[in-house]
SENUMI-428199 format. One record per residue (C-alpha): residue in three letters; x, y, z. Coordinates in steps of 0.25 Angstrom, whole numbers, padded with zeros to 4 digits, always signed. Each point is the difference from the previous one (the first is absolute). Example, Ala and Ser with C-alpha at 12.3 -4.5 7.8 and 13.67 -1.06 7.14 Angstrom:
// SENUMI-428199
ala+0049-0018+0031;ser+0006+0014-0002;
***
This chain:
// SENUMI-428199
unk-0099-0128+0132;unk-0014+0001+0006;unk-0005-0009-0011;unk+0010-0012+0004;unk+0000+0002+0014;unk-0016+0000-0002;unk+0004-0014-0006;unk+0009-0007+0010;unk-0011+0005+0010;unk-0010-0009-0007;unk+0010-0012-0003;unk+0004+0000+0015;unk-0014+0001+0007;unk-0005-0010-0011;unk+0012-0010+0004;unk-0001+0002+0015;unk-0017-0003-0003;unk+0003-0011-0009;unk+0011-0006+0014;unk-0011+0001+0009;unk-0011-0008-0008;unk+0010-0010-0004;unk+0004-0003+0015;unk-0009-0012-0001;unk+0000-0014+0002;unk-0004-0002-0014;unk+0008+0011-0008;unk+0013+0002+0009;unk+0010-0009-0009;unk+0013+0006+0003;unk-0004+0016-0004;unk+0007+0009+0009;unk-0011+0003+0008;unk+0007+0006+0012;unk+0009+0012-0010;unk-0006+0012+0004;unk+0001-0002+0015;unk+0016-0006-0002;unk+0003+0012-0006;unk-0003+0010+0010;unk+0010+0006+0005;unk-0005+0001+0014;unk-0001-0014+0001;unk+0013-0004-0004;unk+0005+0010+0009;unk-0007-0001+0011;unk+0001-0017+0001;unk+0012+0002-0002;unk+0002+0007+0014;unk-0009-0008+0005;unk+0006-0014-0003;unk+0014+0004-0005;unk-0002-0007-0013;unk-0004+0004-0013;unk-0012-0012-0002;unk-0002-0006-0016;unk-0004+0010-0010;unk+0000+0012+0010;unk+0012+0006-0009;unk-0009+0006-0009;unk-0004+0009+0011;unk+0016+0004-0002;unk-0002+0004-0015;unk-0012+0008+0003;unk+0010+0007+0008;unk+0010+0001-0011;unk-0010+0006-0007;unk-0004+0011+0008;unk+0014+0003+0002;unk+0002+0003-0014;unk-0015+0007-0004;unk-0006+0002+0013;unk-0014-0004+0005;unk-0005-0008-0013;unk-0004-0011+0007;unk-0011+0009+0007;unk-0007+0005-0013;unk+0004-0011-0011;unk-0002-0013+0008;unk-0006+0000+0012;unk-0013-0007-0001;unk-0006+0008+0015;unk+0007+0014-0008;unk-0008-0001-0015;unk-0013-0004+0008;unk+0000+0012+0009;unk+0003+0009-0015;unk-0010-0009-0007;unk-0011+0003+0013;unk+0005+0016+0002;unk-0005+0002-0015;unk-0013-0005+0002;unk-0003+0008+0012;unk-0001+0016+0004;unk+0002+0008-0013;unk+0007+0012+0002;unk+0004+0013-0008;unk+0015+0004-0003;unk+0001+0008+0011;unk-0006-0008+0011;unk+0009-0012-0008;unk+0012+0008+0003;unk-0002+0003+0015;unk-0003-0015+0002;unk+0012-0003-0005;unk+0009+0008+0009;unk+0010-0007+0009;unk-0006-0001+0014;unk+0008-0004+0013;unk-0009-0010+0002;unk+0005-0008-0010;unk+0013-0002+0009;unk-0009-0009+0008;unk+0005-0013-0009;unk+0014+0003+0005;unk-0004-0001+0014;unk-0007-0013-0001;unk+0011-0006-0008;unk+0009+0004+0011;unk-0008-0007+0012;unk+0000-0013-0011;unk+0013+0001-0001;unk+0004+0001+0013;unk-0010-0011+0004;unk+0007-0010-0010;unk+0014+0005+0003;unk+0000-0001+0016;unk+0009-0010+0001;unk+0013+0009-0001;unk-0005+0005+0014;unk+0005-0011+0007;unk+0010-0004-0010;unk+0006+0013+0003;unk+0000-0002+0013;unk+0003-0015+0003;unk+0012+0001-0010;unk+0011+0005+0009;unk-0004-0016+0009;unk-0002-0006-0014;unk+0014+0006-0003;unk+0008-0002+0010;unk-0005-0014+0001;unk+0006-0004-0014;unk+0012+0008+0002;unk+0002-0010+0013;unk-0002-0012-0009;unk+0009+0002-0009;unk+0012+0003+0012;unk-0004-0011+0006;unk+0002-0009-0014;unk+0014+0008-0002;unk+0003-0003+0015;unk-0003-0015-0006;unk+0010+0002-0010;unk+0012+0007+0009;unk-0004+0012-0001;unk-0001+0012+0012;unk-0013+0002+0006;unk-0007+0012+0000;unk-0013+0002+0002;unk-0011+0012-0005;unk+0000+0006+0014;unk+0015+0001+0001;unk+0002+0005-0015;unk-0010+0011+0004;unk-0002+0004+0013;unk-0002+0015+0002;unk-0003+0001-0017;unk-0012-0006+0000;unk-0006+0008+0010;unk+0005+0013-0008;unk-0006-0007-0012;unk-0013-0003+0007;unk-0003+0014+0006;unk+0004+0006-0012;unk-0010-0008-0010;unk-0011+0005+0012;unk+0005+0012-0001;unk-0001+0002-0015;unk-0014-0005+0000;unk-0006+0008+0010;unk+0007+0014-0006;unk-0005-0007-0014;unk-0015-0002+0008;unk+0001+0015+0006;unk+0003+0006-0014;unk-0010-0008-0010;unk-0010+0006+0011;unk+0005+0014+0002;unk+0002+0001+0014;unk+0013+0003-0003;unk-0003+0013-0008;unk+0007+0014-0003;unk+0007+0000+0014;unk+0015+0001+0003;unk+0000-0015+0003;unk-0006-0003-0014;unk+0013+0008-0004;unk+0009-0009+0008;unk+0006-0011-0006;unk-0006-0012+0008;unk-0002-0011-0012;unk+0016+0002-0003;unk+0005-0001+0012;unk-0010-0014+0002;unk+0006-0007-0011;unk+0014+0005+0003;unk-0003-0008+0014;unk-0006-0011-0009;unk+0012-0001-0009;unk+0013+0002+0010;unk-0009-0012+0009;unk+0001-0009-0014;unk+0015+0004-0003;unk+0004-0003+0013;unk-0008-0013+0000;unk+0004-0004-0013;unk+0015+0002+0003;unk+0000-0011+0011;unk-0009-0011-0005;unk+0004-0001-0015;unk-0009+0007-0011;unk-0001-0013-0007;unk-0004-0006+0011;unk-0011+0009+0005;unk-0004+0004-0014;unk-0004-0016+0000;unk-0005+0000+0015;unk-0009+0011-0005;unk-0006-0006-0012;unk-0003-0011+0008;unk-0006+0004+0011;unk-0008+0011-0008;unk-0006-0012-0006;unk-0004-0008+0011;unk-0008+0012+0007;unk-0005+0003-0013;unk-0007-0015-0002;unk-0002-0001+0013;unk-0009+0013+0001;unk-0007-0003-0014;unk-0007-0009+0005;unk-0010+0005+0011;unk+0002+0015-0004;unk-0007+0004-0011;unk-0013+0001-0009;unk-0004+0001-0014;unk-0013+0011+0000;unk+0003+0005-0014;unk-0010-0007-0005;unk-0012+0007+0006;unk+0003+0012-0009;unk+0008-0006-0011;unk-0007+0003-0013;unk+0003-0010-0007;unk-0004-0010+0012;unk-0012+0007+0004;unk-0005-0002-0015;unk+0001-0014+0000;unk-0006-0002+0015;unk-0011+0009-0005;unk-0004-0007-0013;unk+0002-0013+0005;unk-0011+0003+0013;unk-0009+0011-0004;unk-0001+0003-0016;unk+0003-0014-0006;unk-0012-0008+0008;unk-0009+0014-0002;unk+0003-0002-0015;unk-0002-0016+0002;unk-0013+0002+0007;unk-0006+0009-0011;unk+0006-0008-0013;unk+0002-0014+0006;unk+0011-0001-0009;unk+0014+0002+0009;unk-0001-0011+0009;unk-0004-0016+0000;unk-0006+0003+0012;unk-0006+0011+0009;unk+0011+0006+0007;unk+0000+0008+0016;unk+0010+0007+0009;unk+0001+0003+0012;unk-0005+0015+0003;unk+0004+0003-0016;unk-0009+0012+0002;unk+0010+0007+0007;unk+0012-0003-0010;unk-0011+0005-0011;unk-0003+0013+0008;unk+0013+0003+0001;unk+0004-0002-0015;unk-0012+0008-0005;unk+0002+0012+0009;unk+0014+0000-0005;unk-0003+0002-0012;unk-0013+0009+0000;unk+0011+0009+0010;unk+0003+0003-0016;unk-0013+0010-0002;unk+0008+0008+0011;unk+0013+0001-0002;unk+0005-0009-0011;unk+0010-0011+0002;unk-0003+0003+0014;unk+0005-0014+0004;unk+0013+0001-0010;unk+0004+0013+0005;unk-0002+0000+0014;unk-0002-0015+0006;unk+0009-0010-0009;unk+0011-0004+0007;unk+0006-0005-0013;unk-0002+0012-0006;unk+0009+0006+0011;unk+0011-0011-0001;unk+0000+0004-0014;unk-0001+0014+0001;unk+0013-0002+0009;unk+0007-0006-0011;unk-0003+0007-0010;unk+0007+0014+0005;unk+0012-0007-0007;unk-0008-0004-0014;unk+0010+0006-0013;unk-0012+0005-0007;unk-0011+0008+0004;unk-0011+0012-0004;unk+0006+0013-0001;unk-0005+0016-0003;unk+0006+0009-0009;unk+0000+0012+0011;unk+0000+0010-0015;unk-0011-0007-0007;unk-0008-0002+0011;unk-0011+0011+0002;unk-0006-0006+0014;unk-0012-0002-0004;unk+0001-0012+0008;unk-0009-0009-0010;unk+0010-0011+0002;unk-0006-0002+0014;unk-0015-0002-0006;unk+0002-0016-0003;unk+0013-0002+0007;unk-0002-0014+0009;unk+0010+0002+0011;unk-0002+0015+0003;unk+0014+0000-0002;unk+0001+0015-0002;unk+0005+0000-0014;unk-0004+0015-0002;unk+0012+0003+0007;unk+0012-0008+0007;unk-0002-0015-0001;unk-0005-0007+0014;unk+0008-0013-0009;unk-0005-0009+0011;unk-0014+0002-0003;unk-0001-0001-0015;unk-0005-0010-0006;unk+0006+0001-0015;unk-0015+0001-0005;unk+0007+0009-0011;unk-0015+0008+0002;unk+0007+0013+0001;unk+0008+0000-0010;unk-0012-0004-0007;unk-0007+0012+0005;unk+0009+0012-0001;unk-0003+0007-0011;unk+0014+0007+0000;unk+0008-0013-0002;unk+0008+0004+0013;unk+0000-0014+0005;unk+0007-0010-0004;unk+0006-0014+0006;unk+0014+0003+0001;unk+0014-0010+0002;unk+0006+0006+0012;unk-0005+0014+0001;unk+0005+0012+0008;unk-0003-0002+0016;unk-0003+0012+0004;unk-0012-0001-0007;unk-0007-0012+0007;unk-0002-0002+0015;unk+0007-0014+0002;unk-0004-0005+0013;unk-0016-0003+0005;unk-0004+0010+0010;unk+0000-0003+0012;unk+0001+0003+0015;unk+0011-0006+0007;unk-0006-0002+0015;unk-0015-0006-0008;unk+0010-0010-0007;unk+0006-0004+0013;unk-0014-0001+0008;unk-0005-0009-0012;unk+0012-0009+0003;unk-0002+0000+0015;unk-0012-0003-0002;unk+0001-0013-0009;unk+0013-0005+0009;unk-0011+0002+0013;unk-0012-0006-0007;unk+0009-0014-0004;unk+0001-0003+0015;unk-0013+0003+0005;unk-0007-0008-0011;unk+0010-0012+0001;unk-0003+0000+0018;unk-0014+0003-0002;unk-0003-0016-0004;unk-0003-0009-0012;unk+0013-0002-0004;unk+0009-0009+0010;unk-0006-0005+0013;unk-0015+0004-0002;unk-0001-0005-0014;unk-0014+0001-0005;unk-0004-0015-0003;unk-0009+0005-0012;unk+0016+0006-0009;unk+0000-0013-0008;unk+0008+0005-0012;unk+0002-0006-0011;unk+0009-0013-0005;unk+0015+0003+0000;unk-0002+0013+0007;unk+0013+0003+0008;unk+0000+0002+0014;unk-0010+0011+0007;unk+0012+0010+0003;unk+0007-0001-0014;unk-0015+0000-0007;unk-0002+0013+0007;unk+0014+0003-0006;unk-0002-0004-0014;unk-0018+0003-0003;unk-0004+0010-0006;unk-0015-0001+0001;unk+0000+0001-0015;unk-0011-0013+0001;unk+0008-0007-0013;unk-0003-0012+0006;unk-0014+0003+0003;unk-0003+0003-0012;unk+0007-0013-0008;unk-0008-0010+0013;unk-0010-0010-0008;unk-0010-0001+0011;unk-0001+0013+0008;unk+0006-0005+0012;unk+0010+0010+0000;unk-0004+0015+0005;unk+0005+0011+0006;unk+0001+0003+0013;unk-0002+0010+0013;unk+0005-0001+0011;unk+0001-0013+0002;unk+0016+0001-0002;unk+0000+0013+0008;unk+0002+0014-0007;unk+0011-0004-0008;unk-0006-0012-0007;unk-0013+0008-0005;unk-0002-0005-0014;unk+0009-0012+0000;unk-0007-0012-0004;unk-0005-0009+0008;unk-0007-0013-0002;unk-0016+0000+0005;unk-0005-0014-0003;unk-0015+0003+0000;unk+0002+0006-0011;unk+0010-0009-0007;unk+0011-0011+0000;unk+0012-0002-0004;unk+0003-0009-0011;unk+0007-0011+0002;unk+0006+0000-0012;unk+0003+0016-0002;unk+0012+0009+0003;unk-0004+0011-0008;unk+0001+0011+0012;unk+0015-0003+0001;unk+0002+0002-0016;unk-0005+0013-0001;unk+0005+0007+0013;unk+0009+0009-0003;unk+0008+0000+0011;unk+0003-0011+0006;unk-0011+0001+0012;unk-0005-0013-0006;unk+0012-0008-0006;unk-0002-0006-0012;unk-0002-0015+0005;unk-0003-0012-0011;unk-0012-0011+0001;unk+0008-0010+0007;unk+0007+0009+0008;unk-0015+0004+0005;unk-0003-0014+0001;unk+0012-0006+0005;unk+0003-0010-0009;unk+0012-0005-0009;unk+0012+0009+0005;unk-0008+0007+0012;unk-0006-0013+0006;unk+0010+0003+0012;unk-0005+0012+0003;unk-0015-0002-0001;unk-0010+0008-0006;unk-0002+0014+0001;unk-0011+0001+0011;unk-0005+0015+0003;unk-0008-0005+0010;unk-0007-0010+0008;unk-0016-0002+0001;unk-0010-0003+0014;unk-0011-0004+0003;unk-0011+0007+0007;unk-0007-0013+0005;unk-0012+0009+0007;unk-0003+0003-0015;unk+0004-0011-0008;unk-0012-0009-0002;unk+0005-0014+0003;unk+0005+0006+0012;unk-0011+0008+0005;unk-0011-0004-0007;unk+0001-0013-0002;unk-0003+0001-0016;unk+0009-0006-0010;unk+0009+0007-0008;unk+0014-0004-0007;unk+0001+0015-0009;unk+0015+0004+0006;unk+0005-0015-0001;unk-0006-0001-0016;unk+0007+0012-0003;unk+0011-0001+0006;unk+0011+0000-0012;unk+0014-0006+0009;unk+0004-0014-0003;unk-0001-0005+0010;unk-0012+0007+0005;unk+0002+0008+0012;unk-0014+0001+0003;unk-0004-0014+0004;unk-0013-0006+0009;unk-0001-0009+0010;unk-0014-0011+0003;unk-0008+0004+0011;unk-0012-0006+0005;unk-0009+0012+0009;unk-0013+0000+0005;unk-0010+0009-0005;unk-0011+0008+0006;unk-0011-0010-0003;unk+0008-0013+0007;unk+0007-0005-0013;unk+0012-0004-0005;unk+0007+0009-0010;unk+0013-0004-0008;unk+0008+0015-0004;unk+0014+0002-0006;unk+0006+0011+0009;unk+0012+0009-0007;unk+0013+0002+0007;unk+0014+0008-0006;unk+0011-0007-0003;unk+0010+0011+0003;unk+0012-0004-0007;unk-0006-0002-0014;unk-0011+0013+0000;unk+0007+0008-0007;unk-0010+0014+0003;unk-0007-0001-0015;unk-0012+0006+0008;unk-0010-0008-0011;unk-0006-0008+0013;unk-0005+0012+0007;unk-0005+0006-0016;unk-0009-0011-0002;unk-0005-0001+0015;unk-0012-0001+0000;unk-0002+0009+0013;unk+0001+0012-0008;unk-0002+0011+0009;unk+0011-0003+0009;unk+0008-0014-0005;unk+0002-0012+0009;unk+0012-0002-0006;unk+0010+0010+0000;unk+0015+0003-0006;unk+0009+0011+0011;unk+0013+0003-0005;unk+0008-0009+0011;unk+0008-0012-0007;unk+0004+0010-0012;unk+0015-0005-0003;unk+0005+0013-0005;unk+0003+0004+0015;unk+0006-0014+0009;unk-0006+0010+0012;unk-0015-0001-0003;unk+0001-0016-0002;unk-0009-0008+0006;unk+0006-0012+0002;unk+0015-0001+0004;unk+0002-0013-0009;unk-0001+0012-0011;unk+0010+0008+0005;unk+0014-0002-0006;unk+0009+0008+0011;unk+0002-0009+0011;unk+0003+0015+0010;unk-0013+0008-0007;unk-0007-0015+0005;unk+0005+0003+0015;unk-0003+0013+0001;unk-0013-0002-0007;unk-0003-0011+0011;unk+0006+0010+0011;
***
């Protein structure tokens, strides 16, 4: 079994490497290029969260899960392309003798720490039920008053949500609090060996719960409120969605943070010694730092192997969640075995296999049944429980601080700027991108789109976006523009940050001629640099280039006087704001370098009616008034 998991471990990095060098202009041609990062299933569950929806081919992600279900964390030694690279790297490094091969591999509590992180993630993606929860008793009652007043319309009796409950829902209220506080209290241990630990609270909260429901439900109609309740449920929950939550799994996913690294460290490192993966010399912005960070992951091997795997992956952590309920698994013959422990000496999960199971943490490598000289191990259709220990170990009040933590940090990032009202004017994302909250909802930083860009305008951020937007692509056009006639960002996002938009959607022709163009921005003039303006030398670069029809850069004939006493003719520029559509090609071939005369902000971009420019753009006669106001 080694043998053919050594096998699918070189078919599945040699596909994910042959994805990423085909995620070019001139190779792309349909291939699935986006597969391995659709099918995580951290990303399908966490955008799912985020956005409600389960975007394109994300399903994958789902099967993966399937999977793990059924065998456990294959996925983690058999495919994943970040997992067979730290294996590949940790053989290369430290050598070490049997017994120091065995102690390495010992399970550590450390290796806890991914669980902890994926909880802050989680919680950061699934803040919305917060307020849901807590506008839906309005959001309910709301819906349940529509529909009495509609059977009022009809001849019916009129009674409304207040009435039907009265005194229950404030039974129903202080119970729910009551329940989570004890709920709090416990998962803490403040409640702890005491005679009020003994007592019991949580039964007589939810008996206050339930007798409040009973009492509700017998004077409004269950049918009724059952339908009130889904409804207004609903309304909360979409209402919340969309200014309650973030998509940070990115920044540690494996799968994501191998593609953002290959495609702004290693692939132009490679390119710059062969010449031979790019048309043209690439650059991004502060790659050294993605690189860093890619390498000291895996060098982190010559220490403790498949540090990253077994104690920072949050995936692995999802996975090793699921997979306490996988059919099959690994298991010891207590009478054969001889507790040598050399099961341990190339296990690559320090799942404990030397004794009983830690089933979250192993990564089906089969290396100990390989080992054992005994034959005690085998991998085994639903074995006896008692023999495995089923659940990750972890500590209850750490796992509550890591999701306090990520429900605390969403705020704080969001009020601390570069979002809504002090949007930085250097966030020009990419054509079709959706609007800057659901982008931060739906990107996650994998740099897809980076990758596949033609001319290397495309780069990942800072801070530009704030905290949350660190590696989200952004379009800087000193170092490239975008093509006119290119959508290839939205074709191979895998999750619907960019939507998939076609050519004449882009250019608003045929069937999108009403709508206009996609504009992601609007370009300026610095006239104190620009050289007709200030210098009084002729230049027509930006009009030249200028790829609209028709041109939104045009010139108008002056006549000036010069420092000499003559006449001089010049063509001076001006922006024609409703045709620019914020392609940024203007200020790339400016031919003020340093600092460009003319200059694209992301204001005008019509995937958000709030940052238009000009109010003949904006469709919503009300979102015009109050933009006005």
């Amino acid at each position: 079994m080694v043998k053919i998991r050594r096998a699918y471990e070189a078919l599945a990095l040699g596909l994910f490497l042959f994805f990423l060098l085909i995620t070019d202009l001139r190779f792309l041609k349909g291939w699935p290029v986006s597969w391995f990062l659709e099918a995580s299933p951290l990303v399908a569950v966490a955008t799912a969260l985020t956005t409600h929806t389960i975007y394109r081919n994300l399903f994958w992600g789902l099967v993966i899960l399937g999977i793990t279900m059924m065998l456990g964390r294959v996925w983690c030694n058999w495919m994943c392309p970040f997992g067979i690279l730290h294996h590949l790297f940790g053989n290369i490094g430290v050598r070490r003798n049997t017994k120091q091969a065995i102690e390495v591999n010992r399970y550590r509590r450390i290796y806890a720490l991914k669980y902890y992180i994926l909880a802050a993630m989680i919680a950061m993606a699934a803040l919305w039920i917060v307020p849901t929860l807590w506008n839906a008793p309005g959001r309910i009652a709301e819906s349940y008053n529509e529909a009495a007043l509609a059977r009022t319309a009809e001849g019916g009796s009129v009674t409304t949500f207040d009435q039907a409950f009265g005194i229950s829902a404030w039974m129903i209220g202080l119970g729910l609090a009551g329940l989570g506080g004890y709920a709090a209290f416990r998962a803490m241990g403040v409640l702890g060996p005491s005679r009020l630990a003994r007592v019991p609270v949580g039964a007589a909260l939810l008996g206050v719960v339930v007798l409040g429901l009973g009492i509700g439900l017998m004077r409004a109609g269950v049918p009724e409120t059952l339908a009130a309740a889904g409804d207004g449920l609903g309304r909360s929950a979409e209402a919340a969605r969309r200014d309650n939550a973030t998509l940070q799994i990115g920044l540690l996913d494996p799968i994501a943070l191998t593609v953002r690294s290959m495609t702004t460290s290693v692939l132009p490192s490679v390119d710059k010694a062969t010449e031979g993966v790019y048309t043209d010399t690439r650059e991004y912005w502060f790659a050294w730092v993605v690189g860093v960070i890619f390498i000291g992951f895996l060098i982190a091997n010559w220490w403790i192997p498949r540090f990253f795997c077994r104690a920072v992956c949050p995936l692995g952590a999802l996975l090793g969640v699921f997979s306490r309920f996988s059919l099959w698994r690994i298991d010891r013959d207590p009478v054969r075995c001889t507790d040598c422990d050399l099961c341990l000496k190339s296990c690559e999960g320090a799942s404990d296999p030397h004794q009983d199971l830690r089933k979250s943490e192993c990564f089906v490598c089969f290396n100990c049944i390989e080992d054992c000289p005994h034959d005690a191990l085998q991998f085994r259709f639903l074995p006896r429980k008692a023999s495995e220990i089923t659940a990750p170990a972890l500590d209850r009040r750490t796992l509550m601080l890591a999701g306090l933590f990520g429900v605390l940090f969403f705020p704080m990032a969001r009020l601390s700027g570069g979002v809504r009202k002090n949007f930085d004017r250097r966030v020009i994302r990419p054509p079709g991108s959706v609007a800057e909250q659901e982008f931060l909802q739906r990107c996650i930083k994998c740099d897809q789109c980076i990758r596949v860009c033609p001319t290397n305008v495309l780069q990942p951020a800072l801070f530009e976006a704030g905290v949350e937007g660190l590696w989200t692509p952004i379009m800087i056009s000193k170092m490239g523009w975008c093509e006119l006639n290119c959508t290839l960002c939205s074709q191979v996002c895998p999750t619907g940050a960019i939507r998939e938009i076609s050519i004449a959607e882009k250019l608003g022709v045929g069937p999108f001629e009403a709508q206009g163009p996609v504009k992601t921005g609007t370009a300026f003039y610095n006239r104190g640099r620009c050289l007709p303006w200030a210098m009084d030398t002729e230049c027509v670069v930006c009009e030249e280039v200028c790829p609209t029809s028709p041109k939104s850069i045009f010139t108008r004939n002056v006549e000036v006087t010069d420092r000499w006493g003559g006449t001089l003719e010049l063509k001076r520029p001006f922006i024609d704001p409703e045709k620019c559509i914020g392609c940024g090609i203007c200020e790339h071939e400016c031919p003020v370098k340093d600092d460009p005369a003319v200059y694209v902000t992301a204001i005008g971009e019509t995937r958000d009616k709030e940052r238009s420019l000009l109010l003949s753009l904006v469709e919503d006669p009300a979102l015009a008034d109050q933009l006005m106001a």
